[in-house]
VEXGUNU-639130 format. One record per atom (N, C-alpha, C, O): residue number from 1; atom name; y, z, x negated. Coordinates in nm, 3 decimals. Layout:
// residues N
 lofi doba      yy      zz      xx
  NUM   CA       Y       Z       X
...
//
This chain:
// residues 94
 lofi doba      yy      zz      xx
    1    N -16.533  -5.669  -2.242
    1   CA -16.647  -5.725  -2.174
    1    C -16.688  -5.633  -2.060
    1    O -16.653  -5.515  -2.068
    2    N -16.782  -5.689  -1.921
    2   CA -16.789  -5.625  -1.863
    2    C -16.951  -5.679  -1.822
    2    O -17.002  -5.780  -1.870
    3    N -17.020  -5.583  -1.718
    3   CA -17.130  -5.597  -1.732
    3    C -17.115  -5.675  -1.533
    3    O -17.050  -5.621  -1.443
    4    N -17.196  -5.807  -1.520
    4   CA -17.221  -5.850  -1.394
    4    C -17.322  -5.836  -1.335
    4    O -17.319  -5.810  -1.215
    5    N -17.435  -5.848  -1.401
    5   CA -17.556  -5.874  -1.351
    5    C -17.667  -5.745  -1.395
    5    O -17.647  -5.719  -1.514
    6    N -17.756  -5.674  -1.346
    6   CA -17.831  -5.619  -1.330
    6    C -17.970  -5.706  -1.319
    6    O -17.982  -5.778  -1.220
    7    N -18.071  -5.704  -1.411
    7   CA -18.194  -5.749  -1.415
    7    C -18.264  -5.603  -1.446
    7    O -18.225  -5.497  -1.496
    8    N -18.387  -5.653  -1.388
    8   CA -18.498  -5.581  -1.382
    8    C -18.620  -5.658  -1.374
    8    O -18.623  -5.760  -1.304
    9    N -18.744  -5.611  -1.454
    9   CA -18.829  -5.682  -1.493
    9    C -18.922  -5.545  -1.543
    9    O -18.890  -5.436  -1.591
   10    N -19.078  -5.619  -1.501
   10   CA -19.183  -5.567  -1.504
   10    C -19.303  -5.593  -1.620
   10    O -19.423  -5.566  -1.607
   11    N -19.225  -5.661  -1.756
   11   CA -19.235  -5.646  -1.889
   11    C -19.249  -5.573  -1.961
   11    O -19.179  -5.473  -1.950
   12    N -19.367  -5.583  -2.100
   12   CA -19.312  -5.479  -2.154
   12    C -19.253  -5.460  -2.298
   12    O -19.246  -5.356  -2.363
   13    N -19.214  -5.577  -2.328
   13   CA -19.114  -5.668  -2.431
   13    C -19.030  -5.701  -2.384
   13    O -19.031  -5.711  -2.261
   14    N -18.895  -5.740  -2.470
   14   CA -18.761  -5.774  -2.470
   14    C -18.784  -5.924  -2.441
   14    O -18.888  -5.982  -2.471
   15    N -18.685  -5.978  -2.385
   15   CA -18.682  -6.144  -2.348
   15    C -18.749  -6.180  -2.221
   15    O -18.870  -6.169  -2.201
   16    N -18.675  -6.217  -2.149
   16   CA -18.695  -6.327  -2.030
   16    C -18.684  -6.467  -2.036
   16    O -18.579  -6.528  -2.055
   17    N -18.839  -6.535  -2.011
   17   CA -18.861  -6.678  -2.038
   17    C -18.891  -6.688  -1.947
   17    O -19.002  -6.636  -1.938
   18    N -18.848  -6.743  -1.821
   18   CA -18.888  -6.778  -1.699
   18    C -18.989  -6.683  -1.605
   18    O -19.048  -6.710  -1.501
   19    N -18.983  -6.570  -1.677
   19   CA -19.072  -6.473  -1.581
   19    C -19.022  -6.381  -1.446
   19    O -18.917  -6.318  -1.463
   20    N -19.078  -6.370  -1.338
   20   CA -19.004  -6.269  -1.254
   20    C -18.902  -6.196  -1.256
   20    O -18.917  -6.116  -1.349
   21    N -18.801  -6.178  -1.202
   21   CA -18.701  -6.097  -1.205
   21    C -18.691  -6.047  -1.089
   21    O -18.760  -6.085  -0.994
   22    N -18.563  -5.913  -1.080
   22   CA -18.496  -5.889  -0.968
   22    C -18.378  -5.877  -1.050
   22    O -18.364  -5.805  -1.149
   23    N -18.270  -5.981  -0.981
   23   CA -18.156  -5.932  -1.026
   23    C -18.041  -5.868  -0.908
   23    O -18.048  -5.906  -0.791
   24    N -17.911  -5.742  -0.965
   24   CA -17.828  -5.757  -0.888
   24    C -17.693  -5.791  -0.923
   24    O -17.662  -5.757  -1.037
   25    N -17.595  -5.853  -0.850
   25   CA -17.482  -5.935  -0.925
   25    C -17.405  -5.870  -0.844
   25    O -17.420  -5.891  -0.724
   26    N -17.294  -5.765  -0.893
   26   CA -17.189  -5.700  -0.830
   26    C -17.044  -5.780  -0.828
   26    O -16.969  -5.803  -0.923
   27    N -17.028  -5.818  -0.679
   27   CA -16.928  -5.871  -0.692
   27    C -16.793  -5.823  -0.634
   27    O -16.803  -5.726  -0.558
   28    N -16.643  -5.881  -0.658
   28   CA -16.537  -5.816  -0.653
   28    C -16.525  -5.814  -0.469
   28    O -16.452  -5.742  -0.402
   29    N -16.559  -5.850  -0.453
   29   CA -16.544  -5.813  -0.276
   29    C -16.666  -5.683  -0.243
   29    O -16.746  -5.682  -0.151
   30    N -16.652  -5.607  -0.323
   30   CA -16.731  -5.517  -0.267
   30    C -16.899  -5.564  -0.197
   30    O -16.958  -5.503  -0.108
   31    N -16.934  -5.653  -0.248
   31   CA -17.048  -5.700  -0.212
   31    C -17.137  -5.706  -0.286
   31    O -17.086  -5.746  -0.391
   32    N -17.294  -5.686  -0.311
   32   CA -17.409  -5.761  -0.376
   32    C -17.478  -5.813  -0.354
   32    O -17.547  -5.809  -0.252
   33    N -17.488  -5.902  -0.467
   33   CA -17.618  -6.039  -0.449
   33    C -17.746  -6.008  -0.506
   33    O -17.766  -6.003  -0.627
   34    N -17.842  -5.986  -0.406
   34   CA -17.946  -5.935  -0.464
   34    C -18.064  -6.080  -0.477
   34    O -18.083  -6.159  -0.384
   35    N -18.116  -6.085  -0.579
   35   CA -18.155  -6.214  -0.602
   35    C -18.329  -6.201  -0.667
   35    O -18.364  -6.095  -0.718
   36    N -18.420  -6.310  -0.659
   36   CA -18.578  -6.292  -0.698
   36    C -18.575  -6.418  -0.745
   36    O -18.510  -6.509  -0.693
   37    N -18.648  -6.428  -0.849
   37   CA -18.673  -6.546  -0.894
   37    C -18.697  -6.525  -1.051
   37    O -18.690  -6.417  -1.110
   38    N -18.733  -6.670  -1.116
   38   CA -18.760  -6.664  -1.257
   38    C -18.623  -6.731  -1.342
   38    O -18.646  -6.790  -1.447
   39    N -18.520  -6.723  -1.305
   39   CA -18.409  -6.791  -1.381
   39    C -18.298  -6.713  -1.353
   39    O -18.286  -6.640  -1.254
   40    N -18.212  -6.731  -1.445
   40   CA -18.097  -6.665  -1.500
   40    C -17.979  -6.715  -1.412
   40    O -17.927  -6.826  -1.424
   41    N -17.926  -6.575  -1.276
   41   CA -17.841  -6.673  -1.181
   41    C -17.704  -6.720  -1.260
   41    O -17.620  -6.766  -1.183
   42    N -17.674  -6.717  -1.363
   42   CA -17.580  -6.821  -1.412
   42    C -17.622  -6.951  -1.493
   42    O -17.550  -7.002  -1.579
   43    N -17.733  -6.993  -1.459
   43   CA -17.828  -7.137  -1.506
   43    C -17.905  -7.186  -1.435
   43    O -17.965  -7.290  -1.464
   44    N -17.918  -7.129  -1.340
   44   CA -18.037  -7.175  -1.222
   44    C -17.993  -7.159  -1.115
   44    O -17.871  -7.145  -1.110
   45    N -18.094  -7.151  -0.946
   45   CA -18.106  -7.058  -0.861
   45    C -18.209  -7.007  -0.828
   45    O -18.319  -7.063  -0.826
   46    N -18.181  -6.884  -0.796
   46   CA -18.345  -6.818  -0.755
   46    C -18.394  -6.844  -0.676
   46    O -18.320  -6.887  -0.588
   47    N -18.551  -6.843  -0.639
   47   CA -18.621  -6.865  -0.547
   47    C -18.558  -6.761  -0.404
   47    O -18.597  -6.830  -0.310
   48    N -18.507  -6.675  -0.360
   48   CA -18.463  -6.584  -0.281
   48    C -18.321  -6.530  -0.351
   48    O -18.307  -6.486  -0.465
   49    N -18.236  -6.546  -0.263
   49   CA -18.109  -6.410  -0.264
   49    C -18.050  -6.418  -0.130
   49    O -18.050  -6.492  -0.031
   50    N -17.986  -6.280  -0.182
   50   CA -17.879  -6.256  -0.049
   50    C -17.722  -6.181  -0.092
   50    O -17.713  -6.088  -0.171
   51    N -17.627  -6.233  -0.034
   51   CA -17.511  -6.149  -0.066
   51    C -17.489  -6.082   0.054
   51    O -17.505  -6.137   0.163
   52    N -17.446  -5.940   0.038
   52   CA -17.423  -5.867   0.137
   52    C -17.437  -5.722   0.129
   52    O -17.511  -5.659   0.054
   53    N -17.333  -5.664   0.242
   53   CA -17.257  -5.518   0.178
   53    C -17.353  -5.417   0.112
   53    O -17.469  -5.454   0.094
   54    N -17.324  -5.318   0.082
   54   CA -17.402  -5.214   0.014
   54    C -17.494  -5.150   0.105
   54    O -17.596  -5.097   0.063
   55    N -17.467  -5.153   0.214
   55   CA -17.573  -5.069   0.266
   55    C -17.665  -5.144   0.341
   55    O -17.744  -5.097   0.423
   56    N -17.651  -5.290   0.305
   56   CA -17.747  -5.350   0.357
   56    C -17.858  -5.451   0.232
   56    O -17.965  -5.512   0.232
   57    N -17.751  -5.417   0.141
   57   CA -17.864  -5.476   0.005
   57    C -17.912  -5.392  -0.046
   57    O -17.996  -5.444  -0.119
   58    N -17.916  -5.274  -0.058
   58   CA -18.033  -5.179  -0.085
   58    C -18.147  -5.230  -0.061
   58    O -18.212  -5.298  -0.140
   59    N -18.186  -5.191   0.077
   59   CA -18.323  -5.250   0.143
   59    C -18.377  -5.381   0.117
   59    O -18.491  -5.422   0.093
   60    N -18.251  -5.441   0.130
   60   CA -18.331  -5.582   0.041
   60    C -18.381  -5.547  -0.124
   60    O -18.479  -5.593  -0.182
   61    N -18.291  -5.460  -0.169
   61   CA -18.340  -5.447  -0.318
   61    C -18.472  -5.426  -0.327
   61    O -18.546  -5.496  -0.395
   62    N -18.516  -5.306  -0.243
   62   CA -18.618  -5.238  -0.298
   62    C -18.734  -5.275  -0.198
   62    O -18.836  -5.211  -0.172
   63    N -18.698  -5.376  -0.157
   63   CA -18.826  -5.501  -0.113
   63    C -18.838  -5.624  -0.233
   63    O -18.936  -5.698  -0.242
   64    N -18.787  -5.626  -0.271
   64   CA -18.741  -5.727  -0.400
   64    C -18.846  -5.677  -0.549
   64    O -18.911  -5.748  -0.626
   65    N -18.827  -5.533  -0.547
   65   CA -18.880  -5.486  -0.649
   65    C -19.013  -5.469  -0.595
   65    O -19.111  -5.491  -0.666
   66    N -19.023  -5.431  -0.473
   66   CA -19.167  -5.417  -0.424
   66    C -19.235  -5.558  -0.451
   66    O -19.353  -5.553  -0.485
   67    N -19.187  -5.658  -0.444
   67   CA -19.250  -5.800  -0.484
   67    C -19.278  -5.793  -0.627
   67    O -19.396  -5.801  -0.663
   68    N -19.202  -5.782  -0.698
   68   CA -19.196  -5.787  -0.818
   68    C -19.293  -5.733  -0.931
   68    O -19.328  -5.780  -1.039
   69    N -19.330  -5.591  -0.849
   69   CA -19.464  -5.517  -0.861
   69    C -19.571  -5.588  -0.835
   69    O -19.656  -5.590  -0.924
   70    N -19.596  -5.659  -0.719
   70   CA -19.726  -5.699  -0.612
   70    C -19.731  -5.851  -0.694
   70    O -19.824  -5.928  -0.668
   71    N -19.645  -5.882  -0.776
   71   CA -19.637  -6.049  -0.816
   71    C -19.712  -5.990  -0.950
   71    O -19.833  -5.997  -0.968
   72    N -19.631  -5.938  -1.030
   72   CA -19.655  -5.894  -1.157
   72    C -19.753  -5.841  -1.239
   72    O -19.791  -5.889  -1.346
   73    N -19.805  -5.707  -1.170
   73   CA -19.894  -5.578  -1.244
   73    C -20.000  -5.650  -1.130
   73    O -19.982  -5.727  -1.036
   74    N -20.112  -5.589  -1.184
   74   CA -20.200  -5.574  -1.189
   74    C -20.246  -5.465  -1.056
   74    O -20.266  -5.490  -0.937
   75    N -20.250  -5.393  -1.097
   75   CA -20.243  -5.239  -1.014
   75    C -20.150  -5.265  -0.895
   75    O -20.060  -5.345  -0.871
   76    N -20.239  -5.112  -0.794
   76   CA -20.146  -5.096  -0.686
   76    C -19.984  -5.027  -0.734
   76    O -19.960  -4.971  -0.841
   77    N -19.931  -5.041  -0.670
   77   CA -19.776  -4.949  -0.638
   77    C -19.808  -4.840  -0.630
   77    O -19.870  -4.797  -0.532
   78    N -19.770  -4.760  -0.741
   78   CA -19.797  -4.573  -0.740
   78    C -19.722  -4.532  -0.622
   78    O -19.612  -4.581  -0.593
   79    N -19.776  -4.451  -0.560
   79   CA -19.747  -4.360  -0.454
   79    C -19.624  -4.296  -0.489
   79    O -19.557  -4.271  -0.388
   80    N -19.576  -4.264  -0.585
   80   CA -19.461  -4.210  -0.581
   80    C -19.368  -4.302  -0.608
   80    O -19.263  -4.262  -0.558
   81    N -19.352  -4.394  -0.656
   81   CA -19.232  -4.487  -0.666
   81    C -19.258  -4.544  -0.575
   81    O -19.181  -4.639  -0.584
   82    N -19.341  -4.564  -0.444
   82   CA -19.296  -4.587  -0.341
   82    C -19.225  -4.534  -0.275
   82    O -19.124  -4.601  -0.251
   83    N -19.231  -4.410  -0.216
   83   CA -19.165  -4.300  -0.139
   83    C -19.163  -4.328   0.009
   83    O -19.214  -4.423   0.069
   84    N -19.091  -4.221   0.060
   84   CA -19.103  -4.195   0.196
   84    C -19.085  -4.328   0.299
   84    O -19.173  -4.354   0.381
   85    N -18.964  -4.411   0.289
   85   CA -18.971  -4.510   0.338
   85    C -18.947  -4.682   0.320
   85    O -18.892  -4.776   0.379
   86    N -19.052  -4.645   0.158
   86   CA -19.047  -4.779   0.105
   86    C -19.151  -4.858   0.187
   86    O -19.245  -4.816   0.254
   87    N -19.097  -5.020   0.159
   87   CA -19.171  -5.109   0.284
   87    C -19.264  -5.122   0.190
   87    O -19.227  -5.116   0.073
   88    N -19.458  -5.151   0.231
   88   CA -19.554  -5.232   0.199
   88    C -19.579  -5.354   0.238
   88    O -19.627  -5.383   0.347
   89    N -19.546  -5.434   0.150
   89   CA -19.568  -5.595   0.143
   89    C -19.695  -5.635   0.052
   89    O -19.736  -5.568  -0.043
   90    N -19.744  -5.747   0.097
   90   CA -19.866  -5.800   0.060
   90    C -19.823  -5.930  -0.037
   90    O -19.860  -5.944  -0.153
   91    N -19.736  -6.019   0.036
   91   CA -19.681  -6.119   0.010
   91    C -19.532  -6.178   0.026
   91    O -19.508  -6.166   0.146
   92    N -19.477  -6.206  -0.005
   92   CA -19.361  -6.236   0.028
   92    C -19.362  -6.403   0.117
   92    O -19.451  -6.458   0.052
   93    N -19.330  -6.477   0.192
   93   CA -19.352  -6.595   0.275
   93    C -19.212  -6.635   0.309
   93    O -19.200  -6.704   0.410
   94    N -19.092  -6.600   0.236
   94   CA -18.987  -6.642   0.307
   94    C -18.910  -6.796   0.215
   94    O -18.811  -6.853   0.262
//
């Protein structure tokens, strides 16, 4: 067996029932699909993804997770898991 998909979630129990995600799906062309949404990308589609090389899905990632925070918790985004040049988003509109 091998592992495809990368989820991340702002839970603090086991199980995903339609709640927020960020997932990433490593694929054999050297590419990732970085994806937002509440469904499982082998049963659904997410509200947002993108496929595309590594050094350009980073940044999408960690705008992804920045949503994910701002959708989710309650609270602001700690200052340190933001870092030096993480983006501040309010909303996501795309």
């Amino acid at each position: 067996m091998s592992m495809s998909h990368i989820i991340f979630s702002t839970l603090d129990h086991n199980g995903l029932r339609g709640e927020h995600r960020v997932t990433i799906e490593i694929r054999s062309e050297g590419k990732f699909r970085v994806a937002y949404g509440t469904t499982n990308l082998w049963f659904g589609s997410p509200e947002l993804e993108y496929t595309l090389q590594y050094e350009d899905a980073f940044p999408t990632f960690r705008r992804f997770l920045n949503q994910l925070w701002t959708e989710t918790v309650a609270e602001a985004l700690p200052d340190e898991l933001r870092g030096f040049s993480a983006p501040v988003l309010t909303r996501m509109t795309e």
